[in-house]
BAFI-3210 file (N, C-alpha, C; in Angstrom, 3 decimals, decimal comma, padded with zeros to 6 digits):
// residues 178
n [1|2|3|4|5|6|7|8|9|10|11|12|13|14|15|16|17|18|19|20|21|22|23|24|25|26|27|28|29|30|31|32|33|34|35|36|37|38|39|40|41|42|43|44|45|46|47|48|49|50|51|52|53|54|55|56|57|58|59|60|61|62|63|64|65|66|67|68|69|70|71|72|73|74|75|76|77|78|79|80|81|82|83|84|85|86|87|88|89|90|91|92|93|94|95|96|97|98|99|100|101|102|103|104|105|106|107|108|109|110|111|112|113|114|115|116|117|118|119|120|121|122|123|124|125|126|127|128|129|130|131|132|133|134|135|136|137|138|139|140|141|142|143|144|145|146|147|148|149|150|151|152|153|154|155|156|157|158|159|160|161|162|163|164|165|166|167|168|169|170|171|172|173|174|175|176|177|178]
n.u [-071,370|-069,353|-065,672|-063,282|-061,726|-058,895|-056,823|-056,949|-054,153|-053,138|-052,999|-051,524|-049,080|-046,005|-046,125|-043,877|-042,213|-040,939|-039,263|-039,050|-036,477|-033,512|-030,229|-027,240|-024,143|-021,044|-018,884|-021,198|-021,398|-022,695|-026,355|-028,787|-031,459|-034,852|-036,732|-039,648|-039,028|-038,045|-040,111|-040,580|-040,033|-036,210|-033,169|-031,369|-029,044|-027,216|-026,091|-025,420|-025,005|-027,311|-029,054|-029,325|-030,274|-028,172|-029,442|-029,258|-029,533|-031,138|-034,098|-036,970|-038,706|-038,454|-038,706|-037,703|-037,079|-036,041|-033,415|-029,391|-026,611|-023,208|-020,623|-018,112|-019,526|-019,208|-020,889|-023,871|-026,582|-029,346|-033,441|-035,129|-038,926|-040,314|-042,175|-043,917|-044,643|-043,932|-042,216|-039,407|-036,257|-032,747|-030,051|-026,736|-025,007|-022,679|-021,099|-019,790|-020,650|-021,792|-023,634|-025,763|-025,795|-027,739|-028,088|-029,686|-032,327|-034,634|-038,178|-040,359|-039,569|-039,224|-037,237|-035,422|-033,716|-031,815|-030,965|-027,918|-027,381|-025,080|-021,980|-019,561|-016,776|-018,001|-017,800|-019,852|-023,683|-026,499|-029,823|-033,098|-035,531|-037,848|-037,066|-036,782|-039,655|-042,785|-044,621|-042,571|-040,339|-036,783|-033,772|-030,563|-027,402|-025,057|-021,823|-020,270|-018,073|-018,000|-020,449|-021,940|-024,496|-025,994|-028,413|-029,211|-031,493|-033,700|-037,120|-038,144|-036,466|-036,392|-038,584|-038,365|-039,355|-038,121|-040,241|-042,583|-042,757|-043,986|-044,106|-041,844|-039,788|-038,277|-039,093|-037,113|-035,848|-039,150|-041,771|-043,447|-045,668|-045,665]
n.v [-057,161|-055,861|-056,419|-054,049|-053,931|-056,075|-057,703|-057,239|-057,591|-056,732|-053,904|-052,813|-053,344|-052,607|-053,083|-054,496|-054,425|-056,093|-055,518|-056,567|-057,029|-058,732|-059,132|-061,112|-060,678|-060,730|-062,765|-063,658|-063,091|-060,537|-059,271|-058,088|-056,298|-054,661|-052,430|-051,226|-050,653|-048,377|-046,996|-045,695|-047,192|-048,622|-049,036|-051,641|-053,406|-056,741|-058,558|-062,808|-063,885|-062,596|-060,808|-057,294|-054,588|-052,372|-049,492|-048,340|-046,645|-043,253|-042,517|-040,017|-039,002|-040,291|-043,988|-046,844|-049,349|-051,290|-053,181|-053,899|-055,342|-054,942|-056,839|-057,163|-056,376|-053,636|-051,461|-050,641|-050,385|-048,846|-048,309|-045,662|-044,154|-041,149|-040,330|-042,148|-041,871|-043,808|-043,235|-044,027|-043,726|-044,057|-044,588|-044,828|-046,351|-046,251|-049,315|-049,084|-046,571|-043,332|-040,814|-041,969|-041,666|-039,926|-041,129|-040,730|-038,514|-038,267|-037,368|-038,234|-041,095|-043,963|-046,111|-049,610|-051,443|-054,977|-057,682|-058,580|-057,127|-055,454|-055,167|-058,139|-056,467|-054,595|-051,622|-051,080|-050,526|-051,904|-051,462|-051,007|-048,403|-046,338|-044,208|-042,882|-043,874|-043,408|-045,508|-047,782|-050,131|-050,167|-051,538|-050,281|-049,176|-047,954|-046,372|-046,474|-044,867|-042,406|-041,585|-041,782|-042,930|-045,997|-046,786|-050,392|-051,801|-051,603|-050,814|-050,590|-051,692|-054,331|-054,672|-055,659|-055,332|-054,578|-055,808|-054,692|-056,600|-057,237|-055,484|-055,525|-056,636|-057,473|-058,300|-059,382|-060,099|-059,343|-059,604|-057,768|-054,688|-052,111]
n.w [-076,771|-078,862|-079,654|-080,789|-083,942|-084,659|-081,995|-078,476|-077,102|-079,836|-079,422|-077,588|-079,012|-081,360|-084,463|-086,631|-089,984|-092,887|-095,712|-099,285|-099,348|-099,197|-098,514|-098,333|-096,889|-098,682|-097,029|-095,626|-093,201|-092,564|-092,527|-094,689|-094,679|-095,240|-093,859|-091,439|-088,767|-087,649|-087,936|-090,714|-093,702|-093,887|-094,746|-092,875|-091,461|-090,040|-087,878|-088,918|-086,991|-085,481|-083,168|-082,377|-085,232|-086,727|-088,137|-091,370|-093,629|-092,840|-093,432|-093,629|-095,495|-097,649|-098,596|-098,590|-101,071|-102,905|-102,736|-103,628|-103,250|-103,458|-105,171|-103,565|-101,132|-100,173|-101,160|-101,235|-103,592|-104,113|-104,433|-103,580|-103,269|-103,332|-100,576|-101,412|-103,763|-105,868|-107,776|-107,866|-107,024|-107,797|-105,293|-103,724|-101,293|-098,914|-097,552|-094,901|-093,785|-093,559|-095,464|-097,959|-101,282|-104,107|-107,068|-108,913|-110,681|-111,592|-111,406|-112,426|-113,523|-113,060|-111,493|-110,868|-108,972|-108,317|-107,139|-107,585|-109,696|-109,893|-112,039|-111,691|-110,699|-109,316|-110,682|-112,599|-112,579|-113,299|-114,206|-114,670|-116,108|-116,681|-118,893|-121,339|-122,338|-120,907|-120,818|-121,259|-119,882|-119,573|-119,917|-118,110|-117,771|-115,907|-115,443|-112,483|-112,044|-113,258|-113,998|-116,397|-118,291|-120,336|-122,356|-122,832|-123,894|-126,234|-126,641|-128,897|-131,128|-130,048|-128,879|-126,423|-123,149|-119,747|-116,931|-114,586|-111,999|-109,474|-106,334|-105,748|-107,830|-110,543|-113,912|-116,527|-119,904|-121,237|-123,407|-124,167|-123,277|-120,815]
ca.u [-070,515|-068,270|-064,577|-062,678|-061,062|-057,828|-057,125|-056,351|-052,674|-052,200|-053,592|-050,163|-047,161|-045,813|-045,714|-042,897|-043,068|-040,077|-039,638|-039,282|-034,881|-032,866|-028,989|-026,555|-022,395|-020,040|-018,149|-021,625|-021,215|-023,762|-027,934|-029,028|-032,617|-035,342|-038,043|-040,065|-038,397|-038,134|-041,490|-040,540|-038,940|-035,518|-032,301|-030,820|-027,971|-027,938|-024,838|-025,730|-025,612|-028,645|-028,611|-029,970|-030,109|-027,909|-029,625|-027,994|-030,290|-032,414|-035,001|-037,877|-040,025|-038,117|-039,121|-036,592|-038,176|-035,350|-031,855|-028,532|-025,641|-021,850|-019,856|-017,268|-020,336|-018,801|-021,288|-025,043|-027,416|-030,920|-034,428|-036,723|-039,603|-040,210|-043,334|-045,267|-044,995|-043,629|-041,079|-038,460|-034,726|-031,474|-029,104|-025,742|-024,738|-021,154|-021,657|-018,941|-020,684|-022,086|-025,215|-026,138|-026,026|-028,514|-027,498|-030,606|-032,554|-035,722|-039,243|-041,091|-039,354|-039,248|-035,706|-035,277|-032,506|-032,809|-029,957|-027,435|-027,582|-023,658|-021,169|-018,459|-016,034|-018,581|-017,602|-020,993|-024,622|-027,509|-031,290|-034,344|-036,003|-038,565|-036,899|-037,548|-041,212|-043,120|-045,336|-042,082|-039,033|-035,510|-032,901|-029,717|-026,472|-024,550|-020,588|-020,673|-017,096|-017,927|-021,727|-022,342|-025,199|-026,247|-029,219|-028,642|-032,282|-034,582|-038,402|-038,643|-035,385|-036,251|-039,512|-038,023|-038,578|-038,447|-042,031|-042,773|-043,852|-044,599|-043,910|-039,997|-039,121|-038,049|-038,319|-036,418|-036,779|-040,670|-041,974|-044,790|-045,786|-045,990]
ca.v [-056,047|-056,206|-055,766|-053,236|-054,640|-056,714|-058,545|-056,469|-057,688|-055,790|-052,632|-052,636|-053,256|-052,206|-054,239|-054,164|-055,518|-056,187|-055,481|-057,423|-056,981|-059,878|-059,416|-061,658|-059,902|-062,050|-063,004|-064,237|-062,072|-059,424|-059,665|-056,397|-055,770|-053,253|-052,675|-050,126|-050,317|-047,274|-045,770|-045,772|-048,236|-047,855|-050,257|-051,992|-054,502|-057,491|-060,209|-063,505|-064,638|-062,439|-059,380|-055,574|-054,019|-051,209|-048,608|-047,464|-044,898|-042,403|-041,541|-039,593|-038,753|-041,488|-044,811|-047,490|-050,653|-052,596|-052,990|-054,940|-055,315|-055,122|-057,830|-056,620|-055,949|-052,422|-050,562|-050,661|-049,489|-049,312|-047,739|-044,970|-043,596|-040,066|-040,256|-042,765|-041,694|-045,031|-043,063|-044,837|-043,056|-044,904|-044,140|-045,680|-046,567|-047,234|-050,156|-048,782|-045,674|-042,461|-040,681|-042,474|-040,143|-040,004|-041,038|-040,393|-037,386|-038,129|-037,556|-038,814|-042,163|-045,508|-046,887|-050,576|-052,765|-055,894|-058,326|-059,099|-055,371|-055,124|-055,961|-058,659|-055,987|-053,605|-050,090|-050,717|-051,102|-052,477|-051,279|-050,795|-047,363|-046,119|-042,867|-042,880|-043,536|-043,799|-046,755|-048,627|-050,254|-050,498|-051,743|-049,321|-049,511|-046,588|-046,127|-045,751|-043,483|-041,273|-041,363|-042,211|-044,336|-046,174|-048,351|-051,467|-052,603|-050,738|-051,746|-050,377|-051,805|-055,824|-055,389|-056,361|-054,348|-055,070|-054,701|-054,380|-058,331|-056,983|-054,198|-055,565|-057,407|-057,005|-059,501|-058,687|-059,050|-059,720|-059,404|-056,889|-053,120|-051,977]
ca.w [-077,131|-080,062|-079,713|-081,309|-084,517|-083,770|-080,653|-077,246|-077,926|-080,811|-079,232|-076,882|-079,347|-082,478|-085,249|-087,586|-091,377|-093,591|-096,856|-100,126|-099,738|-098,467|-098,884|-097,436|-097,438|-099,337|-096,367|-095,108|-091,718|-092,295|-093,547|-094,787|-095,462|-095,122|-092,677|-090,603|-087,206|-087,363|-088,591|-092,154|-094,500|-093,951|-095,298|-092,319|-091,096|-088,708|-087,807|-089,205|-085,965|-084,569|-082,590|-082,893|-086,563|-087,242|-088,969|-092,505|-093,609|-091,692|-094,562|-093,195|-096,618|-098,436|-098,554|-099,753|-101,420|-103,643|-102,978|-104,444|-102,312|-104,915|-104,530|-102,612|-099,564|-099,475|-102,034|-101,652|-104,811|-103,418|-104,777|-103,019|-103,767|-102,010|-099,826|-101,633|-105,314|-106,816|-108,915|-107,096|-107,388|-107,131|-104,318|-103,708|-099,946|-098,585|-096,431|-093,745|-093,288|-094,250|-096,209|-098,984|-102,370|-104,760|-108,287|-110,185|-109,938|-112,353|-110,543|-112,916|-114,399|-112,201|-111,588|-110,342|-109,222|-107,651|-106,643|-109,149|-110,657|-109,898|-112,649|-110,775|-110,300|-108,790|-111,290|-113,417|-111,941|-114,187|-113,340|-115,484|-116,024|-118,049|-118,502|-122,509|-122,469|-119,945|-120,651|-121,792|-118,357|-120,359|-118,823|-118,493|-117,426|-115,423|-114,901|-111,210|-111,992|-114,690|-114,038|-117,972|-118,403|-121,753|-122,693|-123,400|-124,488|-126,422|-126,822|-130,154|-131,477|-129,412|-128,572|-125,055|-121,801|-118,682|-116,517|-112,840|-111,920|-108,385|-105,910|-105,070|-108,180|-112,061|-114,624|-117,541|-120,696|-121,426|-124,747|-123,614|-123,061|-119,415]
c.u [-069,411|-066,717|-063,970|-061,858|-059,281|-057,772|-056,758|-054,796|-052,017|-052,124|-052,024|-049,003|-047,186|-045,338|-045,348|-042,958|-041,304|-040,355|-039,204|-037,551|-034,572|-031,430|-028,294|-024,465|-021,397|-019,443|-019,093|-022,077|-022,766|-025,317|-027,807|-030,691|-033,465|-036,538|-038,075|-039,887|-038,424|-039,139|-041,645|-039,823|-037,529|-034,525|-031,368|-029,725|-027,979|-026,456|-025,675|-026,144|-026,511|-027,851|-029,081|-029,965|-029,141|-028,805|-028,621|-028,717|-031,418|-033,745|-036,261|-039,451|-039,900|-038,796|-038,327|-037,890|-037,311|-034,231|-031,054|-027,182|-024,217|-021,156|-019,008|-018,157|-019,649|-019,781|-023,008|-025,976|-028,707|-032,122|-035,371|-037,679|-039,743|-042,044|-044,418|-045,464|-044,983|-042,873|-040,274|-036,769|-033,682|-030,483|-027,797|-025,048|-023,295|-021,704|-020,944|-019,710|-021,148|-023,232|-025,184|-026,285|-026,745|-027,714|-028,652|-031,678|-033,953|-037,223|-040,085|-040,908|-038,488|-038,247|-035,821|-034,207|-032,585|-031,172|-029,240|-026,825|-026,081|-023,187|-020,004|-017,547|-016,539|-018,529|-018,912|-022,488|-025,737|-028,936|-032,299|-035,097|-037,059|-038,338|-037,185|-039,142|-041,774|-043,826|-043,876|-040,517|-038,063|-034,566|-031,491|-028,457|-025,603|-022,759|-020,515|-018,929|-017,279|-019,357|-022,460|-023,546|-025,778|-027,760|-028,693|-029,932|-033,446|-035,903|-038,590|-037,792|-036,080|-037,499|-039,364|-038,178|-038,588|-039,551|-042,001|-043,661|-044,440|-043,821|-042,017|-039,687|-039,370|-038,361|-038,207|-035,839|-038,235|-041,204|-043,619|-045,140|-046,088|-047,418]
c.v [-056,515|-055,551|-055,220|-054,025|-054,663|-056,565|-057,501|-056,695|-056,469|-054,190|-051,893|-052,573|-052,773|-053,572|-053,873|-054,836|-055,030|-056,030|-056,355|-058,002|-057,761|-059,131|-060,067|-060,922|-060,847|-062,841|-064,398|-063,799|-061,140|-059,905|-057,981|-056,905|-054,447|-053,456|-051,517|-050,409|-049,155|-046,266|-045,618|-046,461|-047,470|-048,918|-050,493|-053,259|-055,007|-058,466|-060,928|-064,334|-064,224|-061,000|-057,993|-055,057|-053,006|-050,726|-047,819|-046,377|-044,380|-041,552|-041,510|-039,768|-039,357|-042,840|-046,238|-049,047|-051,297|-052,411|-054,142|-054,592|-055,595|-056,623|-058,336|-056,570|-054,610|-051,309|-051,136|-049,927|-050,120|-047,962|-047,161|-044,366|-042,251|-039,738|-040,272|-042,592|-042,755|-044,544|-043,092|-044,031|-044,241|-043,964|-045,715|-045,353|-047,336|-048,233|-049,796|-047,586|-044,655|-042,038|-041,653|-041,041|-040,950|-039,991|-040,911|-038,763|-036,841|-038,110|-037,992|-040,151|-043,162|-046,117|-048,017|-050,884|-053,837|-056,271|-058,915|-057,740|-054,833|-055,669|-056,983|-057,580|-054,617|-052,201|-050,168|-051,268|-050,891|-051,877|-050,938|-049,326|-046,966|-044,663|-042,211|-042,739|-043,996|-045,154|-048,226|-048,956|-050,658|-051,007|-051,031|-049,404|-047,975|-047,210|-045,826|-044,219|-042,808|-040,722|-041,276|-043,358|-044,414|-047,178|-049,238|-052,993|-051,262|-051,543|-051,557|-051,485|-053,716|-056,263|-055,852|-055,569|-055,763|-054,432|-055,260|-055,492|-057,789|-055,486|-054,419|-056,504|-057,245|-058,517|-058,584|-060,066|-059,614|-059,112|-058,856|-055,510|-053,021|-051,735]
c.w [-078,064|-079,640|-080,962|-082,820|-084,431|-082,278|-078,969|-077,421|-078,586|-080,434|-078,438|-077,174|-080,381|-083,432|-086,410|-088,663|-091,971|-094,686|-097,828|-100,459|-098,625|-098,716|-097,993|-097,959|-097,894|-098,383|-095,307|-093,451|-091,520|-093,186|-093,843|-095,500|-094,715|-094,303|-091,725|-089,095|-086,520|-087,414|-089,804|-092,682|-094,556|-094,633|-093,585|-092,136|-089,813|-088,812|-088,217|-088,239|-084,963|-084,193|-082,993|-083,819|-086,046|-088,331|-090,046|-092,798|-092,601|-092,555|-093,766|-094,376|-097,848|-098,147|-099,590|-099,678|-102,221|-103,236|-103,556|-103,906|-103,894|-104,232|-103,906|-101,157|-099,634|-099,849|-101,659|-102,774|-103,872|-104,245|-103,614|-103,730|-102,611|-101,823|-100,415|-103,291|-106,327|-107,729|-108,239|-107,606|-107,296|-106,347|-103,797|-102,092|-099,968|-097,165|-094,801|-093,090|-094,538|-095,027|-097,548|-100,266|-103,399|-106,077|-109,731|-109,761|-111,030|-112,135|-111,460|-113,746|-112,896|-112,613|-110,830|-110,513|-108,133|-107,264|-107,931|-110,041|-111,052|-110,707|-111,274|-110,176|-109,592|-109,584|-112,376|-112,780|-113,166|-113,649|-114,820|-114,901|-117,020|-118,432|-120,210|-122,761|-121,621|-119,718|-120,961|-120,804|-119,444|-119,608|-119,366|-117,906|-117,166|-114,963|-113,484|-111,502|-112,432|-114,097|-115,413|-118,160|-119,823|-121,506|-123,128|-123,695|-125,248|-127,109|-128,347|-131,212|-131,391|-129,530|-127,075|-123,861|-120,498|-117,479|-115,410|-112,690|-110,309|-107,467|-105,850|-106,045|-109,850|-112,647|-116,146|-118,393|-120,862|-122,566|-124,793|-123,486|-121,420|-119,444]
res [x|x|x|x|x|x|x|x|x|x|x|x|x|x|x|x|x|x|x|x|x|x|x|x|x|x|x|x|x|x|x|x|x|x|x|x|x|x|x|x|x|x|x|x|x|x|x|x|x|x|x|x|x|x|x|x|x|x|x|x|x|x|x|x|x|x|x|x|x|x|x|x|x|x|x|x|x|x|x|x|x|x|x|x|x|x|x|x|x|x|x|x|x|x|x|x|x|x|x|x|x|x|x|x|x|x|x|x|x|x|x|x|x|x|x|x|x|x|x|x|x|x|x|x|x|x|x|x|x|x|x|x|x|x|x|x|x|x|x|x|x|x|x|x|x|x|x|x|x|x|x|x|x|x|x|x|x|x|x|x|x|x|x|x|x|x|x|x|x|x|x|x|x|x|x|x|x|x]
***
């Protein structure tokens, strides 16, 4: 008789998977990454020295997959996609608390930001979009005060985008077409 595929074991627990986001908080105190604990990828926080996640977001038909902690630790920028599409949004998280608000609002153009994405003083965040053409990731630069955002590569112009090396990670620039 053949058993069932995977082991009797697995048949009894839940098994949880992390996702591709590390952050550590300047101070060193807090981890933050992402993982289905909950049932769906969500962005969570952990002491350094161990202990139960806090849950930061509660996304149901979201699905977060990149984030980039400011350098302050007070500001999270993070990427969802909504239930599976891969046109990934940006949303900006206070680390103390509170919903997360959506700062893009393009269903059809793929926003990334990875770690790093924050200027030093936290008021400008960096990410790649292909919101120009679709076959072509730019990288763009948004005012988080104003909400003004500029390019600040263009493929036609460089020749340079930046292209999706895997599901959780940019490289920028690459002298290529998506």
């Amino acid at each position: 008789m053949g058993e069932p595929a995977g082991s009797p074991f697995e048949r009894y627990i839940a098994f949880r998977a992390f996702g591709g986001v590390l952050e550590l908080s300047p101070d060193g105190e807090q981890v933050y990454f992402v993982s289905d604990l909950s049932g769906q990828y969500n962005l969570w926080r952990v002491g350094a020295g161990g202990g139960w996640p806090e849950q930061l977001t509660a996304f149901i038909d979201w699905t977060v997959r990149l984030a980039a902690l400011s350098p302050s630790g007070e500001q999270l920028a993070f990427c969802a996609d909504h239930d599976g599409d891969e046109f990934m949004q940006i949303f900006l998280a206070d680390t103390r608390g509170g919903w997360p608000e959506q700062i893009t609002d393009a269903p059809q153009v793929q926003h990334y930001v990875g770690p790093g994405a924050f200027s030093p003083d936290g008021r400008r965040l960096a990410y790649a979009a292909n919101a120009r053409t679709p076959t072509d990731m730019e990288v763009w630069v948004r005012d988080l005060a104003s909400g003004e955002t500029t390019p600040v590569s263009s493929p036609r112009r460089s020749g340079a985008t930046a292209t999706r090396t895997s599901r959780s990670s940019i490289s920028a620039p690459a002298r290529r077409r998506c």
